[in-house]
C-alpha positions as protocol buffer text, in pm:
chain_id: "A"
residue {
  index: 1
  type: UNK
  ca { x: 1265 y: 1478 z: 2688 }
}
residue {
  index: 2
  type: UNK
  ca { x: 1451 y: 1270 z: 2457 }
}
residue {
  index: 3
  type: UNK
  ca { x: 1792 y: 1325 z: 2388 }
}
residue {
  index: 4
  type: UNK
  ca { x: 2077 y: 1250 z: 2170 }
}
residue {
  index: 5
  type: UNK
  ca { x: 2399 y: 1380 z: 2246 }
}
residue {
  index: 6
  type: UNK
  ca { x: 2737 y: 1240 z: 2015 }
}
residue {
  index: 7
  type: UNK
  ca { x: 3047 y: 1211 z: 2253 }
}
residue {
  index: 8
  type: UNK
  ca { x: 3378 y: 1167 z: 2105 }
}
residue {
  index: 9
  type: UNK
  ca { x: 3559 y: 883 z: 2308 }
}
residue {
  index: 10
  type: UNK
  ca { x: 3910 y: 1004 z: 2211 }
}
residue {
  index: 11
  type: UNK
  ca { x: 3846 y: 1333 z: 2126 }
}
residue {
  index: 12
  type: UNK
  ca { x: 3649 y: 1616 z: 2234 }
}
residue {
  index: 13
  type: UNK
  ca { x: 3387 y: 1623 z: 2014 }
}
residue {
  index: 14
  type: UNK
  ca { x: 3043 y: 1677 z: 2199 }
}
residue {
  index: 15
  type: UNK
  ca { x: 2710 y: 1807 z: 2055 }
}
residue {
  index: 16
  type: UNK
  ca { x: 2344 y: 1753 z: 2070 }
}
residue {
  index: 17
  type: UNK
  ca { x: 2209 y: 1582 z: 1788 }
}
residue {
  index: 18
  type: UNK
  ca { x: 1839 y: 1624 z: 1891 }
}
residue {
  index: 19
  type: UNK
  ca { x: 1600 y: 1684 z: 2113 }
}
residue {
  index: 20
  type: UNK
  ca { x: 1277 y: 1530 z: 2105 }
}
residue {
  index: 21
  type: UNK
  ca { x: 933 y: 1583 z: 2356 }
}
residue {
  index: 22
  type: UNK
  ca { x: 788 y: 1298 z: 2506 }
}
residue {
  index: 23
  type: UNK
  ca { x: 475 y: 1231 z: 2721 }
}
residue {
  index: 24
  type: UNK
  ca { x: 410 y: 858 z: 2783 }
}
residue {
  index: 25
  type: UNK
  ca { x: 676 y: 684 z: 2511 }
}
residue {
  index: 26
  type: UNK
  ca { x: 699 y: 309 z: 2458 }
}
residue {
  index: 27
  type: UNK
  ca { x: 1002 y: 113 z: 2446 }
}
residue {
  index: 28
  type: UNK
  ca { x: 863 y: 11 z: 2054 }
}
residue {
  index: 29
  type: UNK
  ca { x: 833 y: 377 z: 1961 }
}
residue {
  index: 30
  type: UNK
  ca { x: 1167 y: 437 z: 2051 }
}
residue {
  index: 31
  type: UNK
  ca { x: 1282 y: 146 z: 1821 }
}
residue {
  index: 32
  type: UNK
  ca { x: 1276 y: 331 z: 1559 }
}
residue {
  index: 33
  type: UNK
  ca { x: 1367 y: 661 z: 1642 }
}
residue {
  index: 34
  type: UNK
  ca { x: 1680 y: 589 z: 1822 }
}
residue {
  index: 35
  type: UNK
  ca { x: 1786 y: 346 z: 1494 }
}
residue {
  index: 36
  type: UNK
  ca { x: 1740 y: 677 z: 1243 }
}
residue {
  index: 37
  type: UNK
  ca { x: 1948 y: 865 z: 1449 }
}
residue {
  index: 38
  type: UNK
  ca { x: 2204 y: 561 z: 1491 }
}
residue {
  index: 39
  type: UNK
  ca { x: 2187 y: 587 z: 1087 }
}
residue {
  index: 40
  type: UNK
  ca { x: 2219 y: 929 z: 1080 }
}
residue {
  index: 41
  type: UNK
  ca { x: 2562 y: 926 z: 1306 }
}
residue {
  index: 42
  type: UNK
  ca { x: 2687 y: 675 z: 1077 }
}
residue {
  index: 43
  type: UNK
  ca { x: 2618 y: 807 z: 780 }
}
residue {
  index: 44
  type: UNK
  ca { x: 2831 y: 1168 z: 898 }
}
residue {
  index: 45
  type: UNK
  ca { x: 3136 y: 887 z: 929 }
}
residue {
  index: 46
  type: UNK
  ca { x: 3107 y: 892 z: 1277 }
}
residue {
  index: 47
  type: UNK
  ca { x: 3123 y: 539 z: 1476 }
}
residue {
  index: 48
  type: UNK
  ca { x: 2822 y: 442 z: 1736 }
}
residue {
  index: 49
  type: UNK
  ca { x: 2970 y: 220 z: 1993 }
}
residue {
  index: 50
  type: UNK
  ca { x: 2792 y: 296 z: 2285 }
}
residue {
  index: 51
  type: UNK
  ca { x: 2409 y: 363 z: 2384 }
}
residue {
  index: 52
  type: UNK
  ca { x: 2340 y: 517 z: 2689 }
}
residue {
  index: 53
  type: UNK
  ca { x: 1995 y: 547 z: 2868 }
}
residue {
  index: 54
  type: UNK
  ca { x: 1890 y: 628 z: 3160 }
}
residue {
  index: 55
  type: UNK
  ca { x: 1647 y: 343 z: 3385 }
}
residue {
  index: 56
  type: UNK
  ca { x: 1302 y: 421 z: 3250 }
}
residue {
  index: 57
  type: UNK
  ca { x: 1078 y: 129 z: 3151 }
}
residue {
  index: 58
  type: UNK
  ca { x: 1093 y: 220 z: 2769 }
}
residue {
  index: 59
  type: UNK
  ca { x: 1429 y: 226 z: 2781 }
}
residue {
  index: 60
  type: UNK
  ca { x: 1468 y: -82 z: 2964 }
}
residue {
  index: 61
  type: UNK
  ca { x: 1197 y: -240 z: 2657 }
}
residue {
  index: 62
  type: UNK
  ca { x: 1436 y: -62 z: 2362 }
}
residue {
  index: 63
  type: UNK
  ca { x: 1707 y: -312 z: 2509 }
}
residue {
  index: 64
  type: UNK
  ca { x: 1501 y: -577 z: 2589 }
}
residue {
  index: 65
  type: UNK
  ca { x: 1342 y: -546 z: 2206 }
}
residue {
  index: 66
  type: UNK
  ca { x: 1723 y: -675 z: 2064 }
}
residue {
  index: 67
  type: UNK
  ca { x: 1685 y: -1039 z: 2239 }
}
residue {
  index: 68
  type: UNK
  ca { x: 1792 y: -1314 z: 2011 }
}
residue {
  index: 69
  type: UNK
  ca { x: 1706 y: -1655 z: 2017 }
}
residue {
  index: 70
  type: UNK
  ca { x: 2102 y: -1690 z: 2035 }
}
residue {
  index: 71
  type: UNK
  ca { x: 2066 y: -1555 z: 2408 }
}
residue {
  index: 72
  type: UNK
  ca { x: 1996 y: -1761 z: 2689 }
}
residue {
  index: 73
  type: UNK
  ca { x: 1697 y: -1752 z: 2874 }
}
residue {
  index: 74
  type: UNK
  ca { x: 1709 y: -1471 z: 3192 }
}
residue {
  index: 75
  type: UNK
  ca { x: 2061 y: -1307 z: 2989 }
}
residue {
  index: 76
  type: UNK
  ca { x: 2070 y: -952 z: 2983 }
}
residue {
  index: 77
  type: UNK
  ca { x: 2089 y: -782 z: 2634 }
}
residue {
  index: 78
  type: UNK
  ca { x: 2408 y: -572 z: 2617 }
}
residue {
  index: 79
  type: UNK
  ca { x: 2477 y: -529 z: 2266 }
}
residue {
  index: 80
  type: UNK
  ca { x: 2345 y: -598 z: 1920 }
}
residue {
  index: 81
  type: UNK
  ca { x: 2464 y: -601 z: 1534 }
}
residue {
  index: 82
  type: UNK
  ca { x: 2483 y: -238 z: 1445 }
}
residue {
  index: 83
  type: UNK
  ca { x: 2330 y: -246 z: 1111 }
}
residue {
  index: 84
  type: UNK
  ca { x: 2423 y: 102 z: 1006 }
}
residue {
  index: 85
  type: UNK
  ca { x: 2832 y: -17 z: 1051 }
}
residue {
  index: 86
  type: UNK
  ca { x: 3005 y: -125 z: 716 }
}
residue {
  index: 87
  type: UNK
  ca { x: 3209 y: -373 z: 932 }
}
residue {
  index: 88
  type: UNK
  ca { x: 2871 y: -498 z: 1135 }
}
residue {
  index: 89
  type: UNK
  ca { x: 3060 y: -371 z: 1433 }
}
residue {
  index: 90
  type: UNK
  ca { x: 2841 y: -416 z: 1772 }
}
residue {
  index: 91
  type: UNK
  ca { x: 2678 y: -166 z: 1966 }
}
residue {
  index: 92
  type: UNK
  ca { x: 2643 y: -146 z: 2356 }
}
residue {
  index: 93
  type: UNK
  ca { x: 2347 y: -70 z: 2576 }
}
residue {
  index: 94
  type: UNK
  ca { x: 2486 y: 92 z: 2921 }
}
residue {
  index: 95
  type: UNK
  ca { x: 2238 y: 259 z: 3199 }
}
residue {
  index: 96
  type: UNK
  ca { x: 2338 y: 589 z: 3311 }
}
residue {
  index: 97
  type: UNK
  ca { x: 2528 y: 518 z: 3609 }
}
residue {
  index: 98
  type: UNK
  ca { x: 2508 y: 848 z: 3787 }
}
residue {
  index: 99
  type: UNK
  ca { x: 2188 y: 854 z: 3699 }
}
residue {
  index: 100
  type: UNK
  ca { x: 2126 y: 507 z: 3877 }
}
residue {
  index: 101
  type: UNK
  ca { x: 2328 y: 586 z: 4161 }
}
residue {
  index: 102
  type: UNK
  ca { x: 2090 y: 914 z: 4234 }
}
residue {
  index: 103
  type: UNK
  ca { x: 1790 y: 681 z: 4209 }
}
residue {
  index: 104
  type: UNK
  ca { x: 1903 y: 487 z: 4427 }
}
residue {
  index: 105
  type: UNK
  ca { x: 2036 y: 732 z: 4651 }
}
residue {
  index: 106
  type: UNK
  ca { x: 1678 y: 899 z: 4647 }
}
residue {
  index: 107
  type: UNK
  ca { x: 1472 y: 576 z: 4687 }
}
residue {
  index: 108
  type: UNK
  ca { x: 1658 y: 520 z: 4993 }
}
residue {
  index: 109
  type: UNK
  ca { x: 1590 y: 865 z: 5142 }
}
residue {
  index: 110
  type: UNK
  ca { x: 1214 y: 802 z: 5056 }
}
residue {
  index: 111
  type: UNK
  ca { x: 1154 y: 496 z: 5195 }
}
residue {
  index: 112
  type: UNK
  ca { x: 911 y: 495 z: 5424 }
}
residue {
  index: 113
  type: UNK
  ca { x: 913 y: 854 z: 5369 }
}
residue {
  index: 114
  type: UNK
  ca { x: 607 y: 1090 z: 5229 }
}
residue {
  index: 115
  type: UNK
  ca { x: 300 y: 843 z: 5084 }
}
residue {
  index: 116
  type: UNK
  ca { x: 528 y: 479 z: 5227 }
}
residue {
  index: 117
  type: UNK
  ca { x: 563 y: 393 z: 4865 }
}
residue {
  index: 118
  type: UNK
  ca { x: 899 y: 253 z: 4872 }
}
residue {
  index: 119
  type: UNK
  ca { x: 946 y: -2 z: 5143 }
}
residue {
  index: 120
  type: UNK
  ca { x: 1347 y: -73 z: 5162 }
}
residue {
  index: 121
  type: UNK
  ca { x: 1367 y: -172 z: 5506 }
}
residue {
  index: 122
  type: UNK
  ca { x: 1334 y: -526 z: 5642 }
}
residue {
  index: 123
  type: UNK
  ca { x: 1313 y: -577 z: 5984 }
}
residue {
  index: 124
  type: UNK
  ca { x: 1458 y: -228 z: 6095 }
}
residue {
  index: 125
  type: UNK
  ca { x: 1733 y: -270 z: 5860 }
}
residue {
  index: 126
  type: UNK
  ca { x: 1863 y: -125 z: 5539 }
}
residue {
  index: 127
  type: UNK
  ca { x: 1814 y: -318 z: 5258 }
}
């Protein structure tokens, strides 16, 4: 499930602005989807600073897709040119940290665990 919730940083302003099915979505068919709704924010005078996602490959490739040839080689992409701002304002890429910290959490609990699928031990120690 795709989801875009609007969060107010300095107010309390929270609601969902869609949710969208997915089976099997692509880092490039998110391009475009998560720009109209970018667009769409902007366009109700609200601000986009910030985009949030959770680990997934395709949202790992929706960052990846804003690499400049202004970026060094190996540099992570953090932010691009919001091109729905009037000022050209940046906007942020951030991973869900929670969200991270659970997957973490989890692959540690399942390594070596179930079908051995995760091997984050080395030599009798934690990795």
């Amino acid at each position: 499930m795709l989801q875009f919730i609007v969060r107010g940083i300095f107010s309390n302003l929270e609601f969902p602005l869609a949710c969208i099915p997915t089976r099997d979505t692509t880092g490039d068919a998110l391009f475009p989807i998560v720009w109209e709704a970018v667009r769409h924010i902007e366009e109700a005078g609200l601000k986009v600073i910030l985009i949030t996602a959770d680990g997934a490959a395709p949202n790992r490739k929706f960052f990846h897709m804003h690499e400049t040839s202004a970026l060094p080689p190996g540099e992570v992409v953090y932010k691009t040119i919001n091109p729905y701002s009037h000022d050209h304002r940046n906007v942020y890429f951030m991973s869900d940290v929670p969200h991270l910290i659970n997957t973490v959490r989890n692959c540690w609990s399942n390594s070596f665990a179930h079908s051995y699928s995760r091997a984050l031990w080395y030599n009798s120690l934690c990795c």
